[in-house]
Structure formats: C-alpha cells, structure tokens
N, C-alpha and C positions, 0 to 999 in steps of 0.2 A: 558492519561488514562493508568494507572497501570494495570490492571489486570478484568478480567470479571468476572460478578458475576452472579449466579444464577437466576437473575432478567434481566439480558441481556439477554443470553440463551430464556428465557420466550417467550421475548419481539420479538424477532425476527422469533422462530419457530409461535405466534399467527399470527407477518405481514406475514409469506410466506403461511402460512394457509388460511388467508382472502385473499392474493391474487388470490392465484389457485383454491379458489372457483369461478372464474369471467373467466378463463381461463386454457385450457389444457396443455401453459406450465408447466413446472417441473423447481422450479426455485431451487437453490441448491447453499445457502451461507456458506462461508467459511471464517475464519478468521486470520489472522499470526501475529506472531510480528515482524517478520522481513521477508521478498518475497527473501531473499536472506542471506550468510554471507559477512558481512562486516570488520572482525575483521582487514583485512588489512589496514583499514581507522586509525586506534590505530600508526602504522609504520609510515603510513607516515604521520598524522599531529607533532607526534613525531619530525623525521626530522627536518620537517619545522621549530619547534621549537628549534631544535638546530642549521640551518642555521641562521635562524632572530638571534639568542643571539651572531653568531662569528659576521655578518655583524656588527649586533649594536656597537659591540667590536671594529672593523675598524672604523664604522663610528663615534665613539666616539676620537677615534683618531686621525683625521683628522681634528676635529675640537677645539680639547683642547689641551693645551700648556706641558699637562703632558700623557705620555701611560700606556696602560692598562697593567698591568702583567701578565705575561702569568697563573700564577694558578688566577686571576679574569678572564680573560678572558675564561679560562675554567669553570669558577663559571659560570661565564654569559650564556655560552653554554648550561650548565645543567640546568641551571633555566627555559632557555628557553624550552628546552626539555619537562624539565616537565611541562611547561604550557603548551604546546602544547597535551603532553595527557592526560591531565586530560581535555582538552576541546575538546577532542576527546568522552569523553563521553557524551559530551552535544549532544542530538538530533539534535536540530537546527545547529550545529555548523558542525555537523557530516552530516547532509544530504547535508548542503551548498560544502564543502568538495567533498562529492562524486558527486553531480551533476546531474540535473534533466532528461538529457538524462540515465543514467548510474539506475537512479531509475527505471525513466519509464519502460527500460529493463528489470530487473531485477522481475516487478510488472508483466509487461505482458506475462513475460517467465516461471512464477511460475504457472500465472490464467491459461494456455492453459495443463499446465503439470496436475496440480489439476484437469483441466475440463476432460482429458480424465480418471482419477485416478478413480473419484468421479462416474463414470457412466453417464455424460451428455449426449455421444454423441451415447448413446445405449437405448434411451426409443422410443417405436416403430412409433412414428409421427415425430422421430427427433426435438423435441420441447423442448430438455433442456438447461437451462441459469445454466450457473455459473457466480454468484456475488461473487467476493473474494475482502474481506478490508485487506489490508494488515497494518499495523496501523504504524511501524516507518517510512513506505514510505508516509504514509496519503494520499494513493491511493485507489481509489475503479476502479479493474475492470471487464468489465462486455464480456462471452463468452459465444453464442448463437451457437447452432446447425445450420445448414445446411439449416433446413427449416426456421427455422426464419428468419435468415440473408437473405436468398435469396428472402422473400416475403418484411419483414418489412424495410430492407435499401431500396430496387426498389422506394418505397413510401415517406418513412420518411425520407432516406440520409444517407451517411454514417459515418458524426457525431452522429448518429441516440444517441447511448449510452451516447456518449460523455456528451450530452447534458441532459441526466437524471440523471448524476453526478455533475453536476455543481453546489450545493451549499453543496457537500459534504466537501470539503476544510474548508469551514467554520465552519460548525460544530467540525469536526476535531482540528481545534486552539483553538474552547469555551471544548475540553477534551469529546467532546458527540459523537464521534467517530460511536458509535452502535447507537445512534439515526437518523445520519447518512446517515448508511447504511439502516435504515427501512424504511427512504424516500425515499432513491434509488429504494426499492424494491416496495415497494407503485405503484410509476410508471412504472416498468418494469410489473407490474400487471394492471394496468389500459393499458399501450401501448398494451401488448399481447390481452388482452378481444377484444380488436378492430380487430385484425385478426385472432386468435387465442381463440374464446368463447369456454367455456366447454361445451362438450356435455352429455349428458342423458348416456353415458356409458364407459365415462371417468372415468378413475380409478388412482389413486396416484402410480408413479411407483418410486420414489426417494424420503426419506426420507427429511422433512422439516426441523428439525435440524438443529443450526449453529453447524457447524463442526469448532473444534480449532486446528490448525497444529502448527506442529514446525516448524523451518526456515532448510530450505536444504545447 
C-alpha cells in the first residue's frame, strides 16, 4: 500500500464513529510509514554485499584451476555491493534484515510516545485507546489507558489486544492494510461496550480522525 487516499481517511473515522457509539472509550487511530528510521539498514546490507562478492572471489579460487584478478575481484565486490543495496530497498528483504524483535521495538516505542502525544492518557474516565498501524513494520499496536488495562486484561488476559490483531498480518500481505486496521477497531469497540457501554452523558473528548505521522 503506497499511499492513503481520501476514501481510507473516510473509512476509518465512520469505524471509530460506529464504534464509540456502543461505548465511552476514546479510541484514537494513527498511521505511519515507517514506527522508526531505518536508513541504517541501506549500510549494512551494503556491506554484506561487498563481503559475499570478496568471499565468492576466494571461493572461486579455491576451486578453479585459474585466479581471480585482482580488478575482477574488485568487480565482484562492487557488484555485490550494489546488490546488496538495491535489495535493501526491497521491504520484505529489508524487514527480514532488521528483525522481528528490532520491529516489534521500534512499533511499541513509537504507539506509547504517539499515545501520550495524541491526549489518550488525559480524557477524564481514563478510557483512551490508541490504535497505531505502522505500515512498513505491518504492525498494528494497540495502547489502553489505565482504566481499561486494569479492568479488561483482569477478565480477558493479557494477550487481551494481541489477540484482536490477529488476522491484521494478513490483510496487510493482500496491500488492505487500512481495511485492516478497521477490523482491529471493530473489536476494540465491541470488547470495550462489554465494560465500558456509553452512557446518557458521555461526550467525545478526542477527535476520531486517522491521524497520518511521519517516521521519528
């Protein structure tokens, strides 16, 4: 998914809309294209690609009756080089690189900085959720207020979230990223209604809007 369109946008402030009709949290989605900078990742698959083109260079030696020259073997180096970063701009190639702890990080150290940025942890029942998709990480995570966590994990667990993400990934590979995330939200609004129902003088104190950030 390239880029949001005016129909995303839509699509997302109608689901937080429908939700928070059934309940008094404040749910407050956010979006990124990247939860972090990775420009470092460009260096060193780089590298890499200049160590595999000297090894290949030895290992080709080692095994054939004739040796590499030293300007091929510099060829080879650079060739590899630059495979190496131009497959550094490949997504897929580039997240396998950085590593699924180093995301995860990286995802849940942006949703807590965004949750206090954004006003979640100031609406006066303590009932604000931030749902942040960060989209090169293909993560969705979710951060609850004070009162929620402490009534709804006692109950539900504290996979509790985890588990209303779970077929976020997939979406994410079919490029429906924001479709997504409006399942995510779906449920974070049916969970909440069950302890959390709106009452008769509840009032919207955080704007339902997906919010588009840069990366930090």
């Amino acid at each position: 998914m390239s880029k949001l369109t005016p129909a995303h946008f839509s699509r997302i402030r109608d689901v937080v809309e429908k939700a928070e009709t059934q309940t008094s949290g404040e749910i407050v989605p956010v979006v990124l294209k990247h939860a972090a900078d990775y420009a470092w990742i460009h260096s060193v698959l780089t590298l890499q690609g200049l160590l595999i083109g000297v090894l290949g260079s030895l290992v080709w030696e080692s095994v054939h009756a004739w040796p590499v020259t030293g300007g091929h073997s510099r060829l080879i180096a650079l060739v590899g080089g630059a495979l190496g970063l131009c497959a550094s701009f490949i997504p897929s190639v580039a997240r396998s690189a950085i590593g699924k702890k180093r995301l995860d990080h990286e995802s849940h150290t942006r949703a807590f900085s965004e949750f206090i940025k954004k006003g979640c942890a100031e609406t006066s029942g303590r009932t604000g959720v931030l749902v942040l998709l960060s989209l090169f990480e293909r993560r969705i995570v979710i951060v609850a207020d004070r009162g929620i966590q402490t009534k709804v994990l006692a109950v539900e667990g504290a996979d509790v979230w985890d588990r209303l993400c779970t077929d976020f990934v997939a979406h994410a590979k079919k490029g429906e990223a924001i479709e997504g995330l409006a399942t995510v939200i779906e449920r974070i609004g049916t969970l909440l209604a069950k302890y959390f129902p709106r009452s008769e003088t509840d009032r919207n104190e955080l704007p339902n809007d997906l919010r588009e950030e840069d990366s930090e």
